[in-house]
C-alpha positions as CSV (number, residue, x, y, z in Angstrom):
1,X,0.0,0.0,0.0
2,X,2.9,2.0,0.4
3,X,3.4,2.7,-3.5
4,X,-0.3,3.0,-4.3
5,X,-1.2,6.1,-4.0
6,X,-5.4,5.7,-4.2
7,X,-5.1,3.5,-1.0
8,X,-3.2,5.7,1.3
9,X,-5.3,8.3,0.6
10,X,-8.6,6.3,1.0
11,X,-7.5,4.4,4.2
12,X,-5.5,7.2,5.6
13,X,-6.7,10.8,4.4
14,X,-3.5,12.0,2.3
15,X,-0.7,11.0,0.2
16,X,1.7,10.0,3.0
17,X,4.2,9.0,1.3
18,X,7.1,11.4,2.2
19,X,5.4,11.5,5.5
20,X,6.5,8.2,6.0
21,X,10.2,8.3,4.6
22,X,10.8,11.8,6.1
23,X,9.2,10.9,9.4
24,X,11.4,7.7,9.5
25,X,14.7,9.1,8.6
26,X,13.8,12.2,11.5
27,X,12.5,9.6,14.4
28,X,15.4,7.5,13.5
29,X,18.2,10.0,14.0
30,X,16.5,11.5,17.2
31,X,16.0,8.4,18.5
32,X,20.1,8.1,18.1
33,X,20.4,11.2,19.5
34,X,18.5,10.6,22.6
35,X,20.3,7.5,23.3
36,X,23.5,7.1,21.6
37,X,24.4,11.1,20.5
38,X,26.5,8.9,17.3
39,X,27.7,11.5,15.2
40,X,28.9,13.4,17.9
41,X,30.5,10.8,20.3
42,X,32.0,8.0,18.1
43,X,33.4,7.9,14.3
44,X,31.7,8.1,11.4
45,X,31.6,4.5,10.6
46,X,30.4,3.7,14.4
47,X,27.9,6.3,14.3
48,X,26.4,5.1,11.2
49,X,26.1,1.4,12.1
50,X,24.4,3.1,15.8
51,X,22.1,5.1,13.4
52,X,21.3,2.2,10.9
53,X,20.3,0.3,14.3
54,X,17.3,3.1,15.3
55,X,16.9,3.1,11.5
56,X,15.8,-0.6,11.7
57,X,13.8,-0.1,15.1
58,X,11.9,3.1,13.6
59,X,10.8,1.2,10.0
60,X,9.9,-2.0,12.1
61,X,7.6,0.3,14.5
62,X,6.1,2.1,11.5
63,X,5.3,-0.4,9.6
64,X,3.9,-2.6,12.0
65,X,2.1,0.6,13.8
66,X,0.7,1.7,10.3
67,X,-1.4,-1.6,9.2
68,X,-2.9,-1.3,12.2
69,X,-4.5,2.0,12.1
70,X,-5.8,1.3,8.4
71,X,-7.5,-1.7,10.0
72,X,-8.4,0.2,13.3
73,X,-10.0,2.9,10.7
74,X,-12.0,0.2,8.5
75,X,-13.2,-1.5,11.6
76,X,-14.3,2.3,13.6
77,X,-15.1,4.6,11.1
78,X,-17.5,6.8,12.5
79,X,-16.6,9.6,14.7
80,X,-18.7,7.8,17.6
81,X,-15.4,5.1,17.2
82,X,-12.8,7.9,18.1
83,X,-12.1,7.2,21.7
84,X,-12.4,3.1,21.3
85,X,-10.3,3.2,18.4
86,X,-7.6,5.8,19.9
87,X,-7.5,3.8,23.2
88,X,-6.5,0.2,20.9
89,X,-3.8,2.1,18.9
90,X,-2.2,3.2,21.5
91,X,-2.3,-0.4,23.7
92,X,-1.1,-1.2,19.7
93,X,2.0,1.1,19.8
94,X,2.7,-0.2,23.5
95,X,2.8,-3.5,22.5
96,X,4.5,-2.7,19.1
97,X,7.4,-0.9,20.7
98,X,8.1,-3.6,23.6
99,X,7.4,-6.4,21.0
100,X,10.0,-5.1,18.4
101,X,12.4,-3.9,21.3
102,X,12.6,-7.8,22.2
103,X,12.6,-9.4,18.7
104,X,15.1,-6.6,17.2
105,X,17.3,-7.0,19.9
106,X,17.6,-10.5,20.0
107,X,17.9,-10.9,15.9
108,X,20.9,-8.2,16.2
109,X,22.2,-10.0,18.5
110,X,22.7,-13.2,16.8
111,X,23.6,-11.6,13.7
112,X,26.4,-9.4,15.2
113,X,27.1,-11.4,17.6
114,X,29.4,-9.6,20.5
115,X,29.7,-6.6,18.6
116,X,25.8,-5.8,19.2
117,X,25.3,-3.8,22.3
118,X,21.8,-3.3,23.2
119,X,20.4,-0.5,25.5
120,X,18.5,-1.2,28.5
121,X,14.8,-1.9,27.6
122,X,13.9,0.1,30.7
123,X,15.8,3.3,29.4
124,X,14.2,2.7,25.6
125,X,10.9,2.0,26.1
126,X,8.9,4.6,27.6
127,X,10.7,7.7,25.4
128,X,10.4,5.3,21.9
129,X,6.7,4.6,23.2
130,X,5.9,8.3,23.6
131,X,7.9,9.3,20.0
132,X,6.1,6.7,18.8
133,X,3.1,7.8,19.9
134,X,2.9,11.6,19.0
135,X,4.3,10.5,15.6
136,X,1.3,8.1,14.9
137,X,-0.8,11.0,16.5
138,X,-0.4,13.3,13.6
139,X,-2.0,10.5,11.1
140,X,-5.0,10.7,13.6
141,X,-5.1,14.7,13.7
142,X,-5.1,14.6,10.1
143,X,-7.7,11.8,9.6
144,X,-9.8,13.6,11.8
145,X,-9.6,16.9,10.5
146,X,-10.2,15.2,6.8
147,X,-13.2,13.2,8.4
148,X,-14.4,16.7,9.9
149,X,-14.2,18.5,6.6
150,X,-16.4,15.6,4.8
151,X,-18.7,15.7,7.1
152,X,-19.3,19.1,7.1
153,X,-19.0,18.9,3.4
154,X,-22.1,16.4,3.2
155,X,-24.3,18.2,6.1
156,X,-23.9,21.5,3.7
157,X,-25.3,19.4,0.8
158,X,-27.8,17.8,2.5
159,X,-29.1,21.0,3.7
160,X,-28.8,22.3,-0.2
161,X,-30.9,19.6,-1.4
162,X,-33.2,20.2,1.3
163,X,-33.3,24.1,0.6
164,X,-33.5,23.2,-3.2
165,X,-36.6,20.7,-2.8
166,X,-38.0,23.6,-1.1
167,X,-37.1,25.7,-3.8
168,X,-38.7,23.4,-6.7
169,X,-42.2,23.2,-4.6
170,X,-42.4,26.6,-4.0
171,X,-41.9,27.2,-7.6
172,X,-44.1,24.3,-8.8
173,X,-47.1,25.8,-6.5
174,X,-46.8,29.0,-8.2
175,X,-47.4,27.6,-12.1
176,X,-50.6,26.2,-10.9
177,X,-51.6,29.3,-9.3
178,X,-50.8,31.2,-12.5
179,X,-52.8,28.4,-14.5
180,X,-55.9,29.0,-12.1
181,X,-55.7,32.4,-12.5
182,X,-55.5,32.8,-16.1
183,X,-58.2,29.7,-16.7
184,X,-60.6,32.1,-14.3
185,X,-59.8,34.9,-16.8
186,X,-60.3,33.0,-20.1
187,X,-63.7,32.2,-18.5
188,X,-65.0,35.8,-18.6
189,X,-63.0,36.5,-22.2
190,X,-65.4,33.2,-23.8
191,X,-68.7,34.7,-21.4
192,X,-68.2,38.2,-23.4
193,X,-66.3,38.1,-26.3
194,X,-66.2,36.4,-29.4
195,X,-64.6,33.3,-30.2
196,X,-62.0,34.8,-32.2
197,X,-60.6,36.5,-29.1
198,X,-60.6,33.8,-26.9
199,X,-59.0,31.6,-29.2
200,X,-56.5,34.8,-29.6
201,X,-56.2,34.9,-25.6
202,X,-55.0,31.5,-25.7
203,X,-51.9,31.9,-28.5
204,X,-50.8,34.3,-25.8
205,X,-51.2,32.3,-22.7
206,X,-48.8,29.6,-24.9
207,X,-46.6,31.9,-25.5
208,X,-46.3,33.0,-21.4
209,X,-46.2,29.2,-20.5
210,X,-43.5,29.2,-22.7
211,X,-41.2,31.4,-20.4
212,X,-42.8,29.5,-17.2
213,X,-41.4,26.4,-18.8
214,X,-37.7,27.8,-19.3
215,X,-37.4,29.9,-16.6
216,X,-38.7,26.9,-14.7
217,X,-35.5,25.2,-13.2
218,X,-33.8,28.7,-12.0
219,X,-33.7,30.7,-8.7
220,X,-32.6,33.7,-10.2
221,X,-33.9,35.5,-13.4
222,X,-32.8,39.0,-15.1
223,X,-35.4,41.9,-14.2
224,X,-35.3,42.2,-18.0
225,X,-36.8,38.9,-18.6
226,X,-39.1,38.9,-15.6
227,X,-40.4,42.4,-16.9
228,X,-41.1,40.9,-20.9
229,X,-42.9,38.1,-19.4
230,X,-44.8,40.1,-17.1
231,X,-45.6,42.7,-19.9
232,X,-47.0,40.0,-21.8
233,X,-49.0,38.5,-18.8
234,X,-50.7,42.2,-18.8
235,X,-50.9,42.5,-22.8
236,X,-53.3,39.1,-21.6
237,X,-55.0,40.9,-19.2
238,X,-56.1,44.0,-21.2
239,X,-58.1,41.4,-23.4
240,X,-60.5,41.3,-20.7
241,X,-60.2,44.7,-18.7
242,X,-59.3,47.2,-22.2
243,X,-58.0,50.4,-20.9
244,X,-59.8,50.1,-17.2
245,X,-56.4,48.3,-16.4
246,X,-53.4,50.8,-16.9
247,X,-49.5,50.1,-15.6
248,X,-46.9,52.7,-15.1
249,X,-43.8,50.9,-15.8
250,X,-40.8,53.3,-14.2
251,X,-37.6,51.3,-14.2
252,X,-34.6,52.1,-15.9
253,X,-31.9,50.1,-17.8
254,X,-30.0,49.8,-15.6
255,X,-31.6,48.3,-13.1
256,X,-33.0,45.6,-16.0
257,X,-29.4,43.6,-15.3
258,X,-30.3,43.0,-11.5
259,X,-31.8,40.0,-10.8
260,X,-35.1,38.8,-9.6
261,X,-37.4,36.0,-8.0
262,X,-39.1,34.2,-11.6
263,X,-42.4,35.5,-11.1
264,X,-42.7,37.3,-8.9
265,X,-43.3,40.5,-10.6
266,X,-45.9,38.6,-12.3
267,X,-47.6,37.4,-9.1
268,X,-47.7,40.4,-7.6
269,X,-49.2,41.5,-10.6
270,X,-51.6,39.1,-11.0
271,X,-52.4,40.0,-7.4
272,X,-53.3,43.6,-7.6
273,X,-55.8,42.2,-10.9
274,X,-56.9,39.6,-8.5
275,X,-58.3,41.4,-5.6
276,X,-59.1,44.9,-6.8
277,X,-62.5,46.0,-8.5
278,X,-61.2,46.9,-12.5
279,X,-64.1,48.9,-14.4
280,X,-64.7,51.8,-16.5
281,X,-65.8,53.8,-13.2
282,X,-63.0,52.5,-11.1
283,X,-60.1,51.7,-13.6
284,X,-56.4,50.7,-11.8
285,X,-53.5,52.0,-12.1
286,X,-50.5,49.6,-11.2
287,X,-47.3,51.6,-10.3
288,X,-43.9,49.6,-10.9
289,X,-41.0,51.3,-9.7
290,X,-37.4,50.9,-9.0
291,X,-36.6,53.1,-5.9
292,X,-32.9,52.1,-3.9
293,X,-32.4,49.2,-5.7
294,X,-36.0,47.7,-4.3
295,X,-38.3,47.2,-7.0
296,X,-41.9,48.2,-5.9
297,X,-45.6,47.3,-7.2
298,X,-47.9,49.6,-5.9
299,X,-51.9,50.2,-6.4
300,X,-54.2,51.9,-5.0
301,X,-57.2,49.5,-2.8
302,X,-60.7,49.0,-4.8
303,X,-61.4,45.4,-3.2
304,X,-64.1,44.1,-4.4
305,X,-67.2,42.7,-2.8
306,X,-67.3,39.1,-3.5
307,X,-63.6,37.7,-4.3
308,X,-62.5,35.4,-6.6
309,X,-61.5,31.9,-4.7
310,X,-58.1,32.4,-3.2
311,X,-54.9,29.5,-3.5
312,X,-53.3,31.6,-0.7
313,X,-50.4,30.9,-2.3
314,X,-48.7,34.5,-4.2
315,X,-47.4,36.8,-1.4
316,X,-46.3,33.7,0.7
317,X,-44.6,31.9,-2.3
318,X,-42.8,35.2,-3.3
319,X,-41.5,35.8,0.8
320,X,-40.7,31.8,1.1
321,X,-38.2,32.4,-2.0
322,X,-36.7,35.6,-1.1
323,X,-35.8,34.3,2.4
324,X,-34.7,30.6,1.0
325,X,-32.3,32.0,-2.1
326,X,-30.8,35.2,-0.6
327,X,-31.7,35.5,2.7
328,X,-33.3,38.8,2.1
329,X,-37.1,40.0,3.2
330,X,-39.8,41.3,1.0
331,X,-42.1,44.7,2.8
332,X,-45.7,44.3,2.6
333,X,-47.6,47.8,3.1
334,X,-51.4,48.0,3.4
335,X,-52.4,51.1,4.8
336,X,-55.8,50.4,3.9
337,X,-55.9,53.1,1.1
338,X,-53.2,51.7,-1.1
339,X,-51.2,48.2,-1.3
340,X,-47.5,48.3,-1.5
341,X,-45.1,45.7,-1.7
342,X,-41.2,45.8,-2.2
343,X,-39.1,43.3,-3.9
344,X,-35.7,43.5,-3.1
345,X,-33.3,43.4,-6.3
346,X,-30.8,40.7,-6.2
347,X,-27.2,40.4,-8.0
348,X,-25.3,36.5,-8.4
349,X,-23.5,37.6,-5.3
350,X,-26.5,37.9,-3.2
351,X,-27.6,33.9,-4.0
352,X,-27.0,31.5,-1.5
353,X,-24.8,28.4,-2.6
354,X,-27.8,26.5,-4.7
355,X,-27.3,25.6,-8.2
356,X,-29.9,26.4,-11.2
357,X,-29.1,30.0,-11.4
358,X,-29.7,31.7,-14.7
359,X,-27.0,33.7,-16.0
């Protein structure tokens, strides 16, 4: 596993590689330093055969020390594991240490012969156990901080997916409320006008389910498209009402880049159509507006005496989206002269980290 590259980083986090051939050629010359001080105390050729003795100790700890933990890990996973896995790698390294310390002394030994002279096991032990120890504690540090980052990682997708099926109902109960809408309206266009107009009506209302259907799948739309497609959802409109129903459109070009809810403009809109008494003696005038980058659909209150039946879905739908996509509120004024309400306008920046934004 050491020369595969895809396994240490599955079983262990990272590419440990130098970690291991670095941290072996550093342990092994401390470990000679702590106990021997070679280089400094005997000649170069002693020194190196006292180093090339830790050297052998340090490889037979790691190597023996580092199966184990990619077990340990495959075996205790989870981050309940931590403190059951931590407590058997350490009684690992303990019995690691004093296992190798016996066997590697008593191999040298034969093979050197009286030229081998161990160190006392009681002198080794504890510092190599401790090295041995912190050393094995940085693959655990970094496991754990990998593991952390996942998991974080997955728990801010989770919640994305959550926040986007949100999203997709929120925008799927507003195409149906559009539909019930426009169906109530193409009622009154067949009860008094001809044929000919209704069947006109409905070449239009293709044409605005058209935009519902591409601008279907994003968060985020230009004010410039949201504004065309609510033009035409009034061009729809004046079928029915003629010039009873008037809109002041004030926004300027530059505030057509900024960004928008999809239909929102629209629902509130077809709000203001919904609720208010339209007729030659009490015609309504829709103010659009773009005042401190808010956009803002006001008109003045003619409710009517019997309503229309009511999904109770527009103004809740438009506030649900605003909060879920940017975090930002919508203001709702009803002072009960005149309804106001105030969209905030939106720029990429502004989204939340969800995908399906339209550019």
């Amino acid at each position: 596993m050491l020369f595969n590259k895809e396994k240490r980083i599955k079983y262990l986090g990272f590419n440990d590689f130098w970690f291991v051939v670095i941290g072996i050629l550093f342990l092994s010359f401390i470990t000679d330093f702590l106990f021997n001080n070679s280089f400094a105390r005997f000649p170069f050729t002693e020194a190196l055969f006292n180093w090339s003795i830790s050297l052998f100790f340090t490889i037979c700890n790691w190597f023996i020390i580092r199966p184990i933990i990619i077990l340990l890990r495959k075996k205790f996973p989870d981050f309940k594991d931590d403190t059951k896995r931590i407590l058997l790698l350490i009684m690992a390294i303990v019995c690691t240490v004093i296992l190798v310390d016996v066997l590697g002394n008593r191999l040298l030994a034969f093979v050197f012969s009286s030229n081998f002279k161990p160190i006392s096991s009681r002198v080794v032990l504890v510092p190599i156990i401790i090295i041995s120890t912190m050393t094995m504690a940085i693959y655990e540090a970094m496991y754990y901080y990998i593991r952390l980052k996942k998991s974080i990682r997955e728990e801010e997708q989770a919640k994305q997916v959550i926040v986007q099926a949100q999203l997709d109902t929120l925008r799927n109960q507003a195409q149906p409320h559009f539909l019930f809408n426009t169906l109530n309206t193409l009622r009154d266009i067949i009860d008094q006008n001809s044929k000919e107009e209704a069947k006109e009506f409905v070449d239009k209302l293709s044409d605005v389910y058209r935009f519902i259907l591409e601008s279907g799948s994003v968060n985020l739309i230009s004010l410039r498209k949201e504004l065309k497609f609510s033009k035409a959802y009034i061009h729809i409109q004046t079928e029915r009402f003629g010039d009873n129903l008037n809109v002041d459109w004030n926004i300027s070009e530059a505030a057509l880049e900024t960004m928008i809810v999809p239909m929102s403009l629209q629902l509130l809109l077809e709000n203001a159509i919904k609720h208010n008494i339209i007729s030659k003696g009490k015609p309504l005038l829709i103010k659009v507006d773009v005042i401190d980058n808010q956009l803002i659909v006001e008109n003045k209150i003619q409710s009517k005496s019997t309503q229309l039946p009511s999904t109770k879905v527009g103004l809740k739908n438009i506030e649900k989206r605003y909060a879920l996509i940017s975090g930002k509120t919508i203001t709702i004024r009803n002072d009960e002269d005149t309804f106001l309400v105030s969209l905030p306008l939106l720029t990429i920046s502004d989204q939340k980290n969800y995908e399906y934004t339209d550019h």
